[in-house]
N, C-alpha and C positions, 0 to 999 in steps of 0.2 A: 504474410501467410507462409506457411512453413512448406518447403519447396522449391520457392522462387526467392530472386534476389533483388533485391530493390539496391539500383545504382543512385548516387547521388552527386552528381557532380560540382566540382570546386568552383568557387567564385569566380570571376573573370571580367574586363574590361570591358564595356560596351563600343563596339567598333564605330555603328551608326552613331551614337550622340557623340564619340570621342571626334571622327571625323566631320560632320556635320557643324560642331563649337569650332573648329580649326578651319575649317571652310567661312564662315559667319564672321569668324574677326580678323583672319584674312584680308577680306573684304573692308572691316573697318579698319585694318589698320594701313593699308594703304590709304585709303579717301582721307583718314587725321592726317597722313604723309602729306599729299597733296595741296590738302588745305592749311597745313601747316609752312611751306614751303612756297604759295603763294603769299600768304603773310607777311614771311619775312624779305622774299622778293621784292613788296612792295614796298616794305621799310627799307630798303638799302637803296632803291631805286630813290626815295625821299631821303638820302641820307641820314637816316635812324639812328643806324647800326653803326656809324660813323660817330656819332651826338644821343648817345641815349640821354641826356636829357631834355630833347627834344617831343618828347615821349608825355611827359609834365608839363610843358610849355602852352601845347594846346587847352583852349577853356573846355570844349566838347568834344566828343565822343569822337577818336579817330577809330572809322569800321574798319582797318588791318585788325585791329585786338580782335575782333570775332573770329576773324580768321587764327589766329594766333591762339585763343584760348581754346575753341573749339577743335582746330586739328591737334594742338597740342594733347587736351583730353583724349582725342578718340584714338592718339598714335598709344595711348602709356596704355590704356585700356585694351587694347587691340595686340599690343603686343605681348601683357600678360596673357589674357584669353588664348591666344595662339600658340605659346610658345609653353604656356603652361597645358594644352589640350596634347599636343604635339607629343610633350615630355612628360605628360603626367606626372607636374610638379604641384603638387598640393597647394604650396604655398601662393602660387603663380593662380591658380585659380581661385583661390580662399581672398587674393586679393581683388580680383575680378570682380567676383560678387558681392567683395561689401563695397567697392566704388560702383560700383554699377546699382547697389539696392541702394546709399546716398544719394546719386542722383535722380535718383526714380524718386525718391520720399523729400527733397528737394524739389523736384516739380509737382509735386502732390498739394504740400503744403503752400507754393507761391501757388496754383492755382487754387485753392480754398482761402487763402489769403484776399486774393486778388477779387474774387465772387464777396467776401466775407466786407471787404474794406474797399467800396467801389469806389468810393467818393475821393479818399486819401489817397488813392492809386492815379483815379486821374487830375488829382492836384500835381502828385508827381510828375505824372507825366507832360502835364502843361510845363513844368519847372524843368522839366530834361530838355524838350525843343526848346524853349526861349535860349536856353544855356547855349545850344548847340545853333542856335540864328546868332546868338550874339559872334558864334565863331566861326562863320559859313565863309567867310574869305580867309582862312587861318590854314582850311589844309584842302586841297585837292576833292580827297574820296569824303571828305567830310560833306564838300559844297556836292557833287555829287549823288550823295546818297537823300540830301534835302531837293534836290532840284527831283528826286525822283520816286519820292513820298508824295508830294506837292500834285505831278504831276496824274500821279496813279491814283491818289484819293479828290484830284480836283480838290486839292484846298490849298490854304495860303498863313503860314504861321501857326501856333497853337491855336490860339481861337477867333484869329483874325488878321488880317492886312495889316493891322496897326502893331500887330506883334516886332514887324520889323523897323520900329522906330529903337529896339532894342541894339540894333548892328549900327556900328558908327560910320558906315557908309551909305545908308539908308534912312536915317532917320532926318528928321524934318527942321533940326534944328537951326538957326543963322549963322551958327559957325560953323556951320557942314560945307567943306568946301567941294566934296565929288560931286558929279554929275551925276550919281543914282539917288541924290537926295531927293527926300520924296517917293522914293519908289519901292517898287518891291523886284526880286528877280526873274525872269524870266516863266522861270516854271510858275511864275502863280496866274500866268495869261493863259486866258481863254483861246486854243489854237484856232484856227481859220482852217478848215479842213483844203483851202485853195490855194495855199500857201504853200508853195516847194519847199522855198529857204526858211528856215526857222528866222524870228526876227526876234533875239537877243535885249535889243532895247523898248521891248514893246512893253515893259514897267515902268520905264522913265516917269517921272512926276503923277503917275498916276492918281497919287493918292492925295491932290494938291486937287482932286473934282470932288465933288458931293459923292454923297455912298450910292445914290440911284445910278449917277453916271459909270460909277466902276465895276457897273454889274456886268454890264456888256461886256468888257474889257479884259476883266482876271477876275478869279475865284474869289467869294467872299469868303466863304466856311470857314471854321479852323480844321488842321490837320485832327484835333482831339476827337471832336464831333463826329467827323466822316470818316477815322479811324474805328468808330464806336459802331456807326452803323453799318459800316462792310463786317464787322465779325458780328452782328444779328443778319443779316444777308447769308451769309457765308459759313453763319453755326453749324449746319450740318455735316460741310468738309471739312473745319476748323479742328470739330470734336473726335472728326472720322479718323483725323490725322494726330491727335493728339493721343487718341486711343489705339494707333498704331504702334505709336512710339514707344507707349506703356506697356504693350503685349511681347514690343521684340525685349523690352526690358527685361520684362519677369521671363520669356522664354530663353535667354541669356544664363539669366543666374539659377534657373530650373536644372537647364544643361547643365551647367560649371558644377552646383552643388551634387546633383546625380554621380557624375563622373568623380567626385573628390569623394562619394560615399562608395563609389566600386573599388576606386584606389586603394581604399584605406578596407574593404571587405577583403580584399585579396593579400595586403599585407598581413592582416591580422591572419589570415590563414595561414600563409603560412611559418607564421609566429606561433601558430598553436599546430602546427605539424612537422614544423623544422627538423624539433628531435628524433620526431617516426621518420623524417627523410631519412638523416644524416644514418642512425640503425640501420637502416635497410640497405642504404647501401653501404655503410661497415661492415654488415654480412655478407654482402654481395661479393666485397673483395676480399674478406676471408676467405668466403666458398671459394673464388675464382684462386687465389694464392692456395689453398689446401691440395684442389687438383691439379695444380704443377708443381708442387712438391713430391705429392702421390708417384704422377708420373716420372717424374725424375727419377723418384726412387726404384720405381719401378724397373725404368730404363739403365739404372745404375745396377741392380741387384741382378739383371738379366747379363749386363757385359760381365758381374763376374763370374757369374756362376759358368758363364760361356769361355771365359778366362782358362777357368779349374776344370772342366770337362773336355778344354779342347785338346790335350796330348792324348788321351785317350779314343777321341776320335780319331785322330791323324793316323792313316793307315801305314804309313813312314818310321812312327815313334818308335 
């Protein structure tokens, strides 16, 4: 309307979501720190990192790599994220968002995978634990993280007790010369709630009795089975948490993309007003050089006219 003036203000960086992305991976990029760092602790403490090819040697699953891969991911992630929010570096968050939307479409498609090809998944996964029984005396966190699957899902091998005829220290053969022939490890026994001291050899030969008698004794289940039925038990925190992970995801690269569109709004402005800057203020220091010329001259033209008038003043001359 003719009258008034309509202001229109220039683009500008969003302080909240700039800060908020810097605060968010912060956070993740310390915890990749962390869990990256215990990793490799734990490999040097196994002398690893002394023998990397000790690393190949194992037949199964050493759990350091989780820690290893997983801090690893969240430190490189984390410190793009940050250091790109920080510095409003384009590039730094342009990389954030397409590792961060990979691995989001990545866990998409192994969960529709996984719903899609039940059957094939848990072949595989029968095929992963025997892998990892056949290698349960091979590395520490290995035998560990079996003695406490076993334990927590009360089962006993992939799909049974007989599973550990697979480890050459358990299995039932006449050239087995250990003492756990026959048996299975500890964690597949059924605890005695009256029991203080854990008892270690309470697998011994067990599997040398009929299948009624070893009911009492240790878990029959397999680990696959009762794997199965804890996430139907459990679906609803399962999914609760799955769909957590997916929300900070896309809230992630929400944030990063936002902020790489304010960056690049605010460049482009002033790419298209640089020139009206730069004018303005070439006029400005004109003006401002004009009136101390002005003045000078002024100043100048005063001492001499004051010069040529002054015998004439002088009451002396």
């Amino acid at each position: 309307m003719p009258g008034k003036h309509q202001h229109f203000q220039d683009p500008e960086v969003g302080c909240c979501g700039k800060y908020f992305l810097f605060g968010f991976n912060i956070v993740f990029w310390v915890l990749g720190a962390l869990f990256l760092a215990i990793g490799l602790w734990a490999w040097g403490e196994k002398g690893v990192l002394s023998n990397i090819s000790a690393l190949t040697d194992l037949g199964g699953l050493d759990p350091v790599w989780l820690f290893v891969v997983v801090g690893g991911v969240m430190s490189v992630l984390g410190f793009a994220g940050c250091i790109g929010a920080l510095r409003e570096n384009t590039f730094l968050l342009q990389f954030f968002s397409v590792f961060l939307g990979l691995i989001f479409f990545l866990e998409l498609a192994t969960g529709i995978l996984a719903f899609v090809f039940k059957d094939w998944i848990r072949d595989q996964l029968n095929l992963f634990i025997n892998s990892n029984v056949k290698a349960y005396r091979d590395d520490i966190d290995l035998q560990n993280l079996i003695d406490f699957a076993q334990e927590y899902w009360s089962c006993c091998g992939a799909r049974g007790p007989n599973d550990w005829n697979l480890n050459v220290y358990f299995n039932c053969t006449d050239s087995n010369p250990s003492r756990e022939r026959c048996g299975v490890p500890f964690s597949c026994c059924v605890r005695d709630p009256a029991e203080d001291v854990l008892n270690t050899q309470c697998g011994y030969d067990i599997r040398l009795k009929l299948e009624l008698e070893q009911q009492g004794s240790i878990y029959t289940k397999g680990c696959v089975g009762q794997f199965e039925k804890w996430l139907q038990d459990n679906l609803i925190v399962v999914a609760g948490v799955l769909v957590g992970i997916a929300l900070l995801q896309i809230l992630g690269i929400c944030l990063a993309q936002n902020l790489v569109s304010d960056i690049k709004a605010v460049k482009a402005n002033w790419s298209t007003h640089g020139d009206g800057y730069k004018l303005l203020n070439k006029q400005h220091l004109e003006k401002q050089w004009l009136i101390l010329t002005i003045s000078e001259g002024s100043v100048g033209s005063t001492a001499s006219e004051l010069s040529r008038e002054g015998p004439g003043l002088n009451p002396t001359a």
